[in-house]
C-alpha positions in Angstrom: 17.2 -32.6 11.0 13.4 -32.7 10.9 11.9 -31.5 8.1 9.2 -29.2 9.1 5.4 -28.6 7.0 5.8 -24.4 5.8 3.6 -21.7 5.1 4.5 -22.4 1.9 4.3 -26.5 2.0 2.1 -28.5 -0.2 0.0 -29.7 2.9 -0.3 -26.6 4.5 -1.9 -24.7 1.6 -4.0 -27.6 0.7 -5.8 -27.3 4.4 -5.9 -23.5 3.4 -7.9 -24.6 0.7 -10.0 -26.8 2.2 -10.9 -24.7 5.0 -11.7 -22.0 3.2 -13.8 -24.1 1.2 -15.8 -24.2 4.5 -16.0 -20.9 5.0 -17.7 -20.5 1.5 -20.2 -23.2 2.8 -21.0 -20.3 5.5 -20.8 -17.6 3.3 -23.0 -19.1 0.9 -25.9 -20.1 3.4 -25.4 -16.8 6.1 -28.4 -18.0 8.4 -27.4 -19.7 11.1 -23.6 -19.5 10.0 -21.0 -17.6 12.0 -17.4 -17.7 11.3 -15.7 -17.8 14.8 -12.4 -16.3 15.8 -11.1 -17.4 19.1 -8.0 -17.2 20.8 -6.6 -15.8 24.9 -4.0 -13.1 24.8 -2.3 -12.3 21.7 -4.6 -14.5 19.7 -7.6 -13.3 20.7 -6.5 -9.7 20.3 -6.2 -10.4 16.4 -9.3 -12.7 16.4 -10.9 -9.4 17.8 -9.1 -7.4 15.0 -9.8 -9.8 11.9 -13.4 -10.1 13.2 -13.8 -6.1 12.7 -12.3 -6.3 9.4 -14.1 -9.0 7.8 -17.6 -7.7 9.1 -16.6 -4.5 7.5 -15.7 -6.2 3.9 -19.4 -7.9 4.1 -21.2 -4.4 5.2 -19.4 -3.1 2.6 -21.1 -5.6 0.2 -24.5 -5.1 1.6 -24.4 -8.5 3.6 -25.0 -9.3 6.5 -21.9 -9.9 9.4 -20.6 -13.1 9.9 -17.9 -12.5 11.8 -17.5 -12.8 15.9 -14.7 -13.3 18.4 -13.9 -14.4 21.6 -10.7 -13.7 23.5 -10.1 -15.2 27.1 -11.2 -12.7 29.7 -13.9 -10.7 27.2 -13.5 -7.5 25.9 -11.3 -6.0 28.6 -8.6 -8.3 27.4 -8.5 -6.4 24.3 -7.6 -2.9 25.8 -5.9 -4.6 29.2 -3.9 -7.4 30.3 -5.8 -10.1 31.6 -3.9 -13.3 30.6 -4.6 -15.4 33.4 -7.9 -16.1 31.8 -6.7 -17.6 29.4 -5.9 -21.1 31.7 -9.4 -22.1 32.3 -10.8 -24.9 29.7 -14.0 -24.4 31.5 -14.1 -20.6 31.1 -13.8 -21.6 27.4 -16.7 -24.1 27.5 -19.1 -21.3 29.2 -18.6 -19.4 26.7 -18.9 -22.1 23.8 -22.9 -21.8 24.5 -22.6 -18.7 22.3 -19.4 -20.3 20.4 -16.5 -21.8 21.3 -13.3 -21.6 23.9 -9.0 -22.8 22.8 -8.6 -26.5 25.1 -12.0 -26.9 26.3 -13.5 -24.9 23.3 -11.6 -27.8 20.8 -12.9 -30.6 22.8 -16.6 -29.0 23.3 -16.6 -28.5 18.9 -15.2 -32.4 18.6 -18.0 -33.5 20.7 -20.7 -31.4 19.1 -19.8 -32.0 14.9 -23.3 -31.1 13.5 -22.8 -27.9 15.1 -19.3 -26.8 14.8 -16.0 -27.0 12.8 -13.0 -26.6 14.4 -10.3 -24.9 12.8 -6.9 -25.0 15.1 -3.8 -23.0 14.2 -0.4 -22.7 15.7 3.1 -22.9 14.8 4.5 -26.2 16.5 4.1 -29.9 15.2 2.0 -31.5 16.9 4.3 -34.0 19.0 5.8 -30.8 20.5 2.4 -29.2 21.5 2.3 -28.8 25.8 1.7 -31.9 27.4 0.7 -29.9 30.6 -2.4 -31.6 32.8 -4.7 -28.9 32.4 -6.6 -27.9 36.3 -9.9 -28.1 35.2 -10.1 -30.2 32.1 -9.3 -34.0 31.7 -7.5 -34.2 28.7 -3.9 -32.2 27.9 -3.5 -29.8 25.0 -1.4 -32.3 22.9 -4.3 -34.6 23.0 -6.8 -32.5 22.0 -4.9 -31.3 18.8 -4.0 -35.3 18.4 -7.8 -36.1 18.3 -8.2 -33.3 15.5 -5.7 -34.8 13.3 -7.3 -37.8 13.6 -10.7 -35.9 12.5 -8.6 -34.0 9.4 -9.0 -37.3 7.8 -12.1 -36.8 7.7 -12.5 -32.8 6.8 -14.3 -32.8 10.9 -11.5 -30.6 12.2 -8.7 -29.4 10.9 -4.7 -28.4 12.1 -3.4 -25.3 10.6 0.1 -25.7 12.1 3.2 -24.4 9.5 6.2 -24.0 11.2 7.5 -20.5 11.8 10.8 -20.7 13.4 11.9 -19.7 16.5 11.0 -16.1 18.2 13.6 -14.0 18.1 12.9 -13.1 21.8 12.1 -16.5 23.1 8.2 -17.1 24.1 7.2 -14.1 22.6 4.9 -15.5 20.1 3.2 -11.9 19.9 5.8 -11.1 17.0 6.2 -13.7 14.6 3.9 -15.8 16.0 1.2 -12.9 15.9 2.3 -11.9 12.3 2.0 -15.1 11.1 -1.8 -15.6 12.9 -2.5 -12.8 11.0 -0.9 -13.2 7.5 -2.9 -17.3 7.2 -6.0 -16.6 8.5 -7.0 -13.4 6.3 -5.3 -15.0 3.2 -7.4 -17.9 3.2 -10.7 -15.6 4.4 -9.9 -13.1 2.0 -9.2 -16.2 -0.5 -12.9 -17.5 0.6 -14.9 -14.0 -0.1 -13.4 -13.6 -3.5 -13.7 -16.8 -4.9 -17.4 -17.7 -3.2 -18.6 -13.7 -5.5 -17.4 -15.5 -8.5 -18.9 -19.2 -8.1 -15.8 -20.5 -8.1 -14.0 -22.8 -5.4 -10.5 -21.1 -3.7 -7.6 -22.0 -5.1 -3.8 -22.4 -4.4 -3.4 -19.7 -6.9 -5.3 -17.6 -5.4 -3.8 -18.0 -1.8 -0.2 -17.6 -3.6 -1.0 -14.2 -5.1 -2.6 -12.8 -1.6 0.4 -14.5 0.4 3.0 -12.7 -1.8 1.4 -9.3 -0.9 2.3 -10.2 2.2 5.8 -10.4 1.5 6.1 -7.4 -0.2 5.1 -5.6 3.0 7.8 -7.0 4.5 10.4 -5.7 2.3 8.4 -2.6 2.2 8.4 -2.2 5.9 12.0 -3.0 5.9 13.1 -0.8 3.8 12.6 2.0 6.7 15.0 -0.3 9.2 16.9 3.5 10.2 14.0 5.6 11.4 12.8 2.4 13.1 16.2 1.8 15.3 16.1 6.3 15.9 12.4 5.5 16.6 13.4 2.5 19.3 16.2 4.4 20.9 13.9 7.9 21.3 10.9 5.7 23.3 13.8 3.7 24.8 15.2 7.4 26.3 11.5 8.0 27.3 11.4 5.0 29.6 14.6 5.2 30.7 13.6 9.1 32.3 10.5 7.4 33.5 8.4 8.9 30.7 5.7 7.5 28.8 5.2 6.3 25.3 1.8 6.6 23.5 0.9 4.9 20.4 -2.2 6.9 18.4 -3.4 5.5 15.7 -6.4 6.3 13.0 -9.1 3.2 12.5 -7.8 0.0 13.0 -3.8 1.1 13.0 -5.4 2.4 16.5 -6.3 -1.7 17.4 -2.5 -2.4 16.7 -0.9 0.5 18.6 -3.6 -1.0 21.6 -2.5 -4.1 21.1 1.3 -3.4 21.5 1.1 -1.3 24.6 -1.2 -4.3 26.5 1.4 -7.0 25.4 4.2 -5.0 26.9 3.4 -5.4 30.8 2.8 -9.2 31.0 5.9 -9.7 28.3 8.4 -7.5 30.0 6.9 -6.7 33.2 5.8 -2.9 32.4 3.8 -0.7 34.1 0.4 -0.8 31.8 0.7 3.4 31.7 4.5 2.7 30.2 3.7 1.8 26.4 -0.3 2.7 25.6 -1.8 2.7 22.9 -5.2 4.7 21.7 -7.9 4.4 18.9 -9.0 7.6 17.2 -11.8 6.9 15.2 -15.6 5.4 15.9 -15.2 2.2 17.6 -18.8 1.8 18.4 -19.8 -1.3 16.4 -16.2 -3.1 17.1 -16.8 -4.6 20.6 -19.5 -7.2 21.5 -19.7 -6.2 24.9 -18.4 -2.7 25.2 -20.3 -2.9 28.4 -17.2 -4.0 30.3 -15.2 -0.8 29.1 -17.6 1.7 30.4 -16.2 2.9 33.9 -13.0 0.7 34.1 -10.5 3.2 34.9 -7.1 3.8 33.3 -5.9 0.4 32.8 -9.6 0.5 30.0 -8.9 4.1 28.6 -8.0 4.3 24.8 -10.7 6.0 22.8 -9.8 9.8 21.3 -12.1 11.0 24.3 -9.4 9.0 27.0 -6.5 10.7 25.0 -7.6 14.1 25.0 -9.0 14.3 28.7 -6.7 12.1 31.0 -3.5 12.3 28.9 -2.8 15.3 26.8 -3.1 17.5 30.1 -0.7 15.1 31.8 2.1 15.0 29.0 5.4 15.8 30.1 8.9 16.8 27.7 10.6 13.2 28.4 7.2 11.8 27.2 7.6 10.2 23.2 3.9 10.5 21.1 4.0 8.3 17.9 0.7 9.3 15.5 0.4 6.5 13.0 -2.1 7.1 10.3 -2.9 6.9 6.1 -3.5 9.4 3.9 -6.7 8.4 3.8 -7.5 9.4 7.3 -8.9 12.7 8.2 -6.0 14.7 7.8 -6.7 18.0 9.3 -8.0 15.9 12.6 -4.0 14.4 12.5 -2.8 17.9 12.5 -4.9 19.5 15.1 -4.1 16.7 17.5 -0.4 16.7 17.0 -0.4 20.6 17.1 -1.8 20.3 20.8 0.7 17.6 21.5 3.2 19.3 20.2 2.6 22.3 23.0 3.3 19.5 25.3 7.1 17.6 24.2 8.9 17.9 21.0 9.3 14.0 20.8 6.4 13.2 18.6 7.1 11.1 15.1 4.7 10.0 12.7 4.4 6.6 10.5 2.1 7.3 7.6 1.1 5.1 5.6 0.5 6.2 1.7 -0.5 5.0 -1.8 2.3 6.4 -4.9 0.8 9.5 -5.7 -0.3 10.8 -2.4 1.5 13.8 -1.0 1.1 14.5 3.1 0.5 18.1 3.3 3.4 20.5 3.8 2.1 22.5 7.0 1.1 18.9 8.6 5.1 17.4 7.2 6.7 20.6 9.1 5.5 19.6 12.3 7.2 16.4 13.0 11.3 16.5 13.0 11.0 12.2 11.7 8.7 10.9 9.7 8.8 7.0 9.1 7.0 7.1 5.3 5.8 3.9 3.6 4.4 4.3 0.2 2.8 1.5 -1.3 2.2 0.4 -5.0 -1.3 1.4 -6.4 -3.4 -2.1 -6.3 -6.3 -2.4 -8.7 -8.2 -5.2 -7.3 -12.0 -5.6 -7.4 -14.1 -4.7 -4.0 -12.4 -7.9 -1.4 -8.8 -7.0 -3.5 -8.7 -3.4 -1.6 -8.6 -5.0 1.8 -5.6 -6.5 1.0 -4.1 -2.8 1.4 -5.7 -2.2 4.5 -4.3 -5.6 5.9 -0.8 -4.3 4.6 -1.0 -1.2 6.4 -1.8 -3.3 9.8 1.1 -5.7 9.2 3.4 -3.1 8.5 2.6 -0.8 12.1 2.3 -4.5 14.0 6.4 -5.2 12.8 7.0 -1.5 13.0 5.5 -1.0 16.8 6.5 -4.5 17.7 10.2 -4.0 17.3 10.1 -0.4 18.4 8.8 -1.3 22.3 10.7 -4.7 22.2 14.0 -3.0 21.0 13.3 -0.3 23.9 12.9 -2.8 27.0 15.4 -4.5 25.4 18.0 -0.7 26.1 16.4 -0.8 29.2 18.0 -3.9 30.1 14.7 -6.1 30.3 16.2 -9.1 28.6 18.5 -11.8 29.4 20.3 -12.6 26.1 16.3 -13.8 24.8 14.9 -14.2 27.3 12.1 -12.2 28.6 13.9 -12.2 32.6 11.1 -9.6 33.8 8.1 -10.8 32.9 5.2 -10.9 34.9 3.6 -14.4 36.2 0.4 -14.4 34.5 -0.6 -17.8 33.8 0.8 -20.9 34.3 2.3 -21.1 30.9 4.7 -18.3 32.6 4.6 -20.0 36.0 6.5 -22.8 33.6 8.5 -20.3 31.8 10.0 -19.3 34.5 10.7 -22.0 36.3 12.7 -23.2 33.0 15.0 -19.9 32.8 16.0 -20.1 36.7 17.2 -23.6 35.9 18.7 -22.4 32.5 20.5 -19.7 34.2 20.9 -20.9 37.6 22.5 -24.3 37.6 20.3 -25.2 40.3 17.8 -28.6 40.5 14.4 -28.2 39.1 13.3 -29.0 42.6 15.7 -26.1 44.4 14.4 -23.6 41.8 10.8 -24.5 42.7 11.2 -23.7 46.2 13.0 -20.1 45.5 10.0 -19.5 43.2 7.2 -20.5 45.1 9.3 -18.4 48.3 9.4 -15.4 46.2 5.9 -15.3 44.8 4.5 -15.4 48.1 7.4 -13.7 50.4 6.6 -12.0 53.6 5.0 -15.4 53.9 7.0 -18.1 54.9 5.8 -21.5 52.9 4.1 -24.0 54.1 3.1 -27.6 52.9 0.1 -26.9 51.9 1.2 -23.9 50.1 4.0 -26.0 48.4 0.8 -28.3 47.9 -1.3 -25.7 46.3 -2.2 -25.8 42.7 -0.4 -23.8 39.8 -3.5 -20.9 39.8 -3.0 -20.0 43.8 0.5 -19.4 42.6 -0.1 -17.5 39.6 -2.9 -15.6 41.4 -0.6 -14.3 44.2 2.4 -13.6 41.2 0.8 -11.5 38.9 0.5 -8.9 41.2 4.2 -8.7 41.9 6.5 -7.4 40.1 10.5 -8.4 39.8 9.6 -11.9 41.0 11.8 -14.1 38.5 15.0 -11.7 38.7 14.8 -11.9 42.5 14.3 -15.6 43.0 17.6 -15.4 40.0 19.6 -13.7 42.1 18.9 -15.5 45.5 20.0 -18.6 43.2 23.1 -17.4 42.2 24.4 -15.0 45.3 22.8 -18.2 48.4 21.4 -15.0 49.6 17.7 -14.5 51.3 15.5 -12.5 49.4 15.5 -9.1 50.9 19.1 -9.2 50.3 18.2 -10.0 46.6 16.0 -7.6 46.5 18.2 -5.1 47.6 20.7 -6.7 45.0 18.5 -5.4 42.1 17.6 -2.4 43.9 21.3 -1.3 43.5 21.7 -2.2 40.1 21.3 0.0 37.2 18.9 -2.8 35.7 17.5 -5.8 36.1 20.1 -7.3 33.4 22.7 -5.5 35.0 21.8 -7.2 38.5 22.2 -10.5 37.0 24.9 -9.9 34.8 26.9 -9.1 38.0 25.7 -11.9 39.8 26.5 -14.4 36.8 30.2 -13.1 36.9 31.1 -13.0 40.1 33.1 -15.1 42.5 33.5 -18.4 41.2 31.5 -18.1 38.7 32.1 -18.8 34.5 31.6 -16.1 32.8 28.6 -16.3 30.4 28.1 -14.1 27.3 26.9 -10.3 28.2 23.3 -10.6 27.6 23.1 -7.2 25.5 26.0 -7.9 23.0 24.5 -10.9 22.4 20.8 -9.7 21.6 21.3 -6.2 20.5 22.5 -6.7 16.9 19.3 -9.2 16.7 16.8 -7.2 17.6 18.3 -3.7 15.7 
């Protein structure tokens, strides 16, 4: 077997060190400097997040902000699924003349040195990094991140790439993946602010003693592993009755419950008013162009103002509320707005985050029937030190939230033993997903599965050369406005059947998983493994 570079790997925390040491050069002389977060999707949702919380930690310290982001598709991809954006290395390029953009952005950096630094992190090797041709953009993203480990040599770029392990639901990077975007890049920022106060260059000790915080959030977090499962099954009941589930959280807890109702409709093909999340708080000073939110519609609503007008009126009894909070927050604010909730369905739980020694008020305890507690240690750091906190208490909602809506699509019947069967077609790194799981699960020549794809994706149509012709966006385009396509073009696989009759298959069905469950068994067929014994233990 391989033996794979760590977070915890000699290499890895020496490039920690070094490019924090950059960051200090930044930090040392602000004007002119920015510090650059930059991702699509996922990645640019916590670039977005770690942006707001390290401009906070400098206005805290009288400095001035150093911190921006970009995420493909702008600042409606932070509230709303737009990964589609995320394919063009041109997009990224246009918006390198203000900073820089993932393929194109890496390439743009490497050709412009006395300007920027690129910093690329990700949780493959190298060799195993997609070797896709890119539409717009001559080189593939293996070679880009082949160039900047050429440039590591000499400190011009730099690959931040420890290996993570496998997702637990396969090509869902938003988990792990996500939590472990998180976890390196404000350990070695945090790393950077507190050494650069003292004079003093980061260290490995230093990265080491933030890192383990980390871990003690997890067993924390953990530790709380029965409410979470009672909290998974109540919001999995909620869909299941074609309710709703809405995530409310205080500050930047609010950012995390956002960010886990968006990732649910590309990941498991959800409606976007299915798992929502909402931001109580000021967010004024958090977006750089919260022009695009004004006047959106739904799919944009998620300040306290969206809650209270176009959902609290709305809510139903099979609707689940979960308020997620410290006991920092403005406490009477919690308990009026669960009090008017609470008018509305009984299903509301709360996860409140507290320090030993704080006590949640008795007539604001009485009014939830589960409460999923987590106390942490008192932490007596200097100024940058109490951040660390704050950081636990996002980590901490991100696993909790994360396995709560995976755990209920997964009741629902959404996956195929790991794999994400409903997912929507949003890009063409799901055009290729999906092509790979009808061949996985259907037997069938890449070539056959192409056609069945390509018919469903653009069915009534009948397809034509030059749509067979077409490039990968034209598909994706028409896709990711239909929903069901990869469980339909399954199931005309495995029944030979057209696809109304498929459609018509899964129509029947109790659930998508269910659909192809029966189709997998049938008639000369070998029986596989049933898809929810075989994930349900993993995800619980």
């Amino acid at each position: 077997m391989p033996t794979y570079q760590r977070l915890y790997s000699e290499s890895v925390l020496t490039t920690m060190v070094q490019v924090a040491g950059k960051v200090q050069e930044v930090l040392k002389e602000p004007e002119g400097g920015l510090v650059v977060l930059s991702g699509g999707g996922n990645s640019g949702r916590m670039a977005f997040l770690m942006s707001v919380s390290f401009n906070q930690l400098m206005k805290g310290l009288g400095q001035k902000p150093l911190y921006t982001y970009l995420i493909a598709g702008g600042d409606w991809s932070v509230v709303a699924s737009r990964e589609g954006t995320e394919d063009s290395a041109l997009h990224g390029i246009e918006e390198l003349k203000k900073a820089p953009f993932v393929a194109g952005q890496m390439d743009y950096c490497m050709d412009n040195p006395a300007i920027f630094l690129p910093v690329l992190v990700g949780f493959n090797p190298v060799n195993m990094a997609r070797n896709d041709p890119i539409e717009d953009w001559s080189s593939t993203f293996r070679q880009i991140a082949e160039r900047m480990q050429k440039l590591q040599e000499k400190q011009e770029a730099f690959v931040l790439n420890p290996a993570i392990g496998p997702e637990g639901l396969s090509g869902s990077s938003r988990m792990k993946g996500g939590s472990a975007t998180k976890i390196l890049l404000e350990t070695l920022l945090l790393a950077a602010h507190k050494t650069v106060d003292r004079g003093i260059a980061a260290s490995q000790r230093c990265l080491l003693e933030i890192l383990r915080t980390f871990e003690r959030a997890h067993k924390v977090t953990y530790s709380q592993s029965p409410k979470i499962a009672a909290l998974m099954k109540q919001a999995s009941t909620s869909l299941e009755k074609k309710g709703r589930v809405y995530l409310v959280g205080w500050q930047t807890l609010g950012i995390i419950a956002i960010m886990d109702g968006v990732e649910c409709i590309h990941t498991f093909g959800a409606d976007f008013r299915d798992v929502r999340g909402f931001l109580i708080g000021d967010h004024s000073d958090m977006f750089s162009q919260k022009a695009e939110l004004i006047n959106q519609g739904p799919q944009c609503s998620f300040s306290q103002e969206d809650f209270l007008t176009s959902i609290l009126p709305s809510l139903t009894e099979i609707d689940t509320v979960v308020f997620i909070f410290t006991l920092d927050d403005n406490l009477t604010e919690v308990q009026t707005l669960v009090e008017q909730v609470k008018e509305k369905t009984a299903n509301i739980q709360a996860l409140a985050h507290s320090t030993v020694g704080q006590i949640l008020p008795t007539p604001l305890k009485k009014l939830f029937p589960s409460i999923i507690s987590i106390m942490w240690p008192l932490l007596f750091f200097e100024y940058e030190g109490n951040f660390i906190q704050k950081f636990q208490h996002e980590l901490s909602t991100k696993w909790v939230l994360n396995t709560v809506s995976t755990g209920a699509h997964v009741l629902l019947g959404k996956i195929l033993q790991n794999y994400m069967l409903d997912l929507r077609i949003r890009n063409s790194k799901l055009f290729w997903r999906a092509l790979a799981m009808l061949q996985r699960f259907s037997g069938q020549p890449k070539a056959r599965c192409i056609e069945t794809l390509l018919q469903v994706i653009h069915f009534p149509q009948p397809l034509s050369d030059g749509i067979r012709a077409a490039p990968i966006s034209l598909h994706v385009q028409v896709a990711h406005e239909k929903e069901q396509v990869i469980p339909i073009a399954l199931l005309s696989l495995l029944s030979r059947c057209s696809i109304p009759e498929a459609q018509a298959q899964l129509a029947a069905a109790p659930s998508v998983c269910d659909a192809v469950r029966s189709a997998l068994t049938g008639p000369g067929r070998k029986r596989v493994a049933d898809p929810l014994e075989t994930l349900e233990p993993a995800v619980l």
